[in-house]
C-alpha positions as CSV (number, residue, x, y, z in Angstrom):
1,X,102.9,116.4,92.8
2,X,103.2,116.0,89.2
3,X,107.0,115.4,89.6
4,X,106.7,112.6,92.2
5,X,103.9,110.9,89.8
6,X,106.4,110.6,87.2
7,X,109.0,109.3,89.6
8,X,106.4,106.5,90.4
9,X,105.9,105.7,87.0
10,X,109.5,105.3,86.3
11,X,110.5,103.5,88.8
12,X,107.7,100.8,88.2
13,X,108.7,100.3,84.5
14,X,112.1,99.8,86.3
15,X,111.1,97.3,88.3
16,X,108.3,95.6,86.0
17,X,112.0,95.0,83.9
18,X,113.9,93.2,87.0
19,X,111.0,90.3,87.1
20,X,111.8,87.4,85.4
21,X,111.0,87.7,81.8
22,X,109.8,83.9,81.3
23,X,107.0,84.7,83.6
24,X,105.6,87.8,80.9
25,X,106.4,85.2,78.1
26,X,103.9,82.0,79.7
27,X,101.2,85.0,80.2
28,X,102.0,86.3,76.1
29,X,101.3,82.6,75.2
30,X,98.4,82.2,77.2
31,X,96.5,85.3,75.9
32,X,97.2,84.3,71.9
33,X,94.1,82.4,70.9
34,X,93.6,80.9,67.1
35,X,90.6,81.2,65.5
36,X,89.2,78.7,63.7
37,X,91.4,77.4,60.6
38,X,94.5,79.2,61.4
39,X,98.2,78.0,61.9
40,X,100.4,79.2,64.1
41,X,104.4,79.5,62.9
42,X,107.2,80.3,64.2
43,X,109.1,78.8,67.4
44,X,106.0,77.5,69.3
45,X,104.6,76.3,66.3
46,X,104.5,72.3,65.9
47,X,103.9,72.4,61.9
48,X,106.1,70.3,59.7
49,X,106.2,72.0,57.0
50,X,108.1,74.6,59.2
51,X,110.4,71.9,60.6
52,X,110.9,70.6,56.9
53,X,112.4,74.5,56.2
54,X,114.3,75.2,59.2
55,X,117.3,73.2,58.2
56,X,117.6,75.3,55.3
57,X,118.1,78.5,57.7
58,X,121.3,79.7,58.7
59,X,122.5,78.9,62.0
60,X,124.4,81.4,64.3
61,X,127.4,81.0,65.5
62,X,127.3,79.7,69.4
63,X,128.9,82.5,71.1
64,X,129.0,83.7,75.1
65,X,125.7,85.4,76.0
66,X,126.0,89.2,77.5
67,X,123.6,89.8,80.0
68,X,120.1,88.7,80.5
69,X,120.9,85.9,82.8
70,X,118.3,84.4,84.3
71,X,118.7,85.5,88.4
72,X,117.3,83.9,91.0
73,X,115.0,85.0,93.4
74,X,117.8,85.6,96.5
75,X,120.5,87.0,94.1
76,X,121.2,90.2,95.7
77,X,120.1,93.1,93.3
78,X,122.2,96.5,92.8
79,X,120.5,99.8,91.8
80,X,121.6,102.6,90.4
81,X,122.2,105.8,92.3
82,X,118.9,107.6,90.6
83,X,116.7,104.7,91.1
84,X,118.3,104.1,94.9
85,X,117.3,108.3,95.4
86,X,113.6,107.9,93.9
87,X,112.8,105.8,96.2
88,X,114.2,107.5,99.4
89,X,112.3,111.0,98.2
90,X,109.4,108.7,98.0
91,X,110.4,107.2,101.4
92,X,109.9,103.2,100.0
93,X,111.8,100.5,100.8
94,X,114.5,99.7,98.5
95,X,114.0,96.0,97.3
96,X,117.1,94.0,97.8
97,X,116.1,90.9,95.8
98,X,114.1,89.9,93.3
99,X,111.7,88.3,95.6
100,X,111.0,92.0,97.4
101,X,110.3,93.3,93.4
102,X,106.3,92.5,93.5
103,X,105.8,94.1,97.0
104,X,107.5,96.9,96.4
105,X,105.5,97.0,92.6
106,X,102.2,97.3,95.3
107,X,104.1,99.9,97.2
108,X,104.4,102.1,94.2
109,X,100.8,101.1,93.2
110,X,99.5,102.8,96.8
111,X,101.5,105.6,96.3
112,X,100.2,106.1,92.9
113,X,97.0,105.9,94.0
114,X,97.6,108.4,96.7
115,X,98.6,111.0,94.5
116,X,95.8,110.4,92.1
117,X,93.1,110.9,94.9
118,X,95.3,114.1,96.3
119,X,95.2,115.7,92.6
120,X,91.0,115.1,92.4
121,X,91.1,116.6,95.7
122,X,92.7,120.1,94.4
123,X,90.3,120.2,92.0
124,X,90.0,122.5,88.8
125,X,93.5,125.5,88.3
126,X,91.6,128.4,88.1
127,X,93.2,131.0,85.9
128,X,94.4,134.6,86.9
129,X,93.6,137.5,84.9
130,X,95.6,140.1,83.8
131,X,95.1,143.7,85.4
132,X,97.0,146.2,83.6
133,X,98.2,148.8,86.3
134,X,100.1,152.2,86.5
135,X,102.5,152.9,88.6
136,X,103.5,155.8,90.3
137,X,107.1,156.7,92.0
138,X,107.2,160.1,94.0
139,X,110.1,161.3,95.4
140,X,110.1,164.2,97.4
141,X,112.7,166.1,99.7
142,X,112.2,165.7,103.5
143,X,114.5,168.2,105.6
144,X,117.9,168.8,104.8
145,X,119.5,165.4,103.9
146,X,116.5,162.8,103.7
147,X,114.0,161.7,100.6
148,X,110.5,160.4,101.2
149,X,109.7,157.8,98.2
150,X,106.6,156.1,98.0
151,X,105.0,154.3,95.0
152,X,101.1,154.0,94.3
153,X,99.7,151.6,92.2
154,X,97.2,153.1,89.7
155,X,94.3,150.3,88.5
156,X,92.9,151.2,84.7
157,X,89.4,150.9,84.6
């Protein structure tokens, strides 16, 4: 159970990573409130005194960018082998474009939640105790050719 609740936690961080990140960035932006008197700087900022200082910066070379294109949402997505296996053993559709990412991020929410209500169901582990024990081994002759063994088991008090 324990092993299929990790699963589900991994493969929803995967997932949470295929969405588009300018989505995450609009709802960063939104939940950064000012309080009264203070300035924001940096890139969003509109303060001139930043703009005044940010010809003095260096500038990076313009180069090709490596990954992190932006997809679209019927770009055709390709998993790797692991994930593509997680979600079999959790018997889930596999999501095919980015468009199938937030129903299959509910999928793994149910199944979550499944596993959560299945592990308040078991309820406590109850803990064995130790009985130290004795054992005996007998081994007697019977007839000609044959041995009788037997073994008792001896509980301490």
């Amino acid at each position: 159970m324990l092993r299929r609740r990790i699963i589900v936690t991994d493969l929803t961080s995967y997932l949470q990573g295929l969405l588009p990140k300018e989505a995450a960035a609009a709802e960063e932006k939104a939940a950064v409130s000012l309080e009264a008197g203070a300035v924001a700087i940096g890139k969003s900022a509109d303060n001139e005194e930043t703009d005044a200082w940010a010809m003095l910066a260096k500038k990076k070379k313009k180069g090709k960018k490596k990954g992190n294109k932006a997809k679209s949402t019927s770009s055709i997505l390709g998993h790797p082998p692991t994930k593509i296996a997680a979600f079999a053993e959790l018997k889930l559709d596999l999501p095919t474009t980015i468009a199938a990412v937030p129903a299959a991020l509910e999928a793994l929410a149910k199944k979550e939640a499944e596993f959560d209500a299945a592990v308040a169901k078991l309820g406590p582990v109850e803990k064995k105790v130790y009985v130290p024990r004795k054992i005996a081994l007998r081994v007697q002759p019977k007839g000609e050719s044959d041995i009788k063994v037997s073994i008792d088991v001896i509980e301490l008090p």
